[in-house]
N, C-alpha and C positions, 0 to 999 in steps of 0.2 A: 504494500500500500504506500510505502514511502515515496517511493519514483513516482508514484504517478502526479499527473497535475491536475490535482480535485479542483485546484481553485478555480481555475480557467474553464473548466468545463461547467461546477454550477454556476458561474457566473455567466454562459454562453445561456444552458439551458433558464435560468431564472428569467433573463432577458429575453429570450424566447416564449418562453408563457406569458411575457406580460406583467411580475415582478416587481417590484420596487426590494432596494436591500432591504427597508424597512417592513417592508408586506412579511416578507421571509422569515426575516428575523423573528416575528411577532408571531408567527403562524408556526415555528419551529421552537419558539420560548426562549430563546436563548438571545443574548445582547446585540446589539447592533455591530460594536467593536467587533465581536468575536465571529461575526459572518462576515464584516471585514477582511480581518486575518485573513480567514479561511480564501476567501477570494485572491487577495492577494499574494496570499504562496508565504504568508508567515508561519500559517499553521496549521497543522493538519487537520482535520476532522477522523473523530474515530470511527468505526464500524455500526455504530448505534446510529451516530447523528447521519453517516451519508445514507442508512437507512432510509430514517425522518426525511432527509432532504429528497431524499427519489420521491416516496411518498407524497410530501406535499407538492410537487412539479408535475404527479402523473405521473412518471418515467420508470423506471427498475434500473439498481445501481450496475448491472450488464450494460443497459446503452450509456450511462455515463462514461465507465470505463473501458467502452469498445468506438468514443469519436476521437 
């Protein structure tokens, strides 16, 4: 999970559904800062939250880390 780049990808699909970081953020519980991060490649996300995150976008963490 390290190598890959989560950030870029929920940041692609977020924006694709229509998104705002703060929609996200709110809809996932967690901070605004910390879907930052994640977006920008500061910080991971662990296996729970990119769960949550395919979830709330529709998607399944397969097509995340298969763009």
């Amino acid at each position: 999970m390290e190598n890959e780049q989560w950030g870029r990808k929920i940041r692609a699909f977020r924006k694709l559904k229509g998104y705002t970081q703060a929609q996200l953020a709110r809809d996932l519980n967690i901070s605004l800062s910390l879907l930052g991060e994640i977006e920008r490649e500061n910080k991971q996300p662990s296996e729970e939250l990119l769960v949550k995150i395919s979830t709330a976008l529709h998607i399944s963490v397969d097509e995340m880390r298969n763009i």
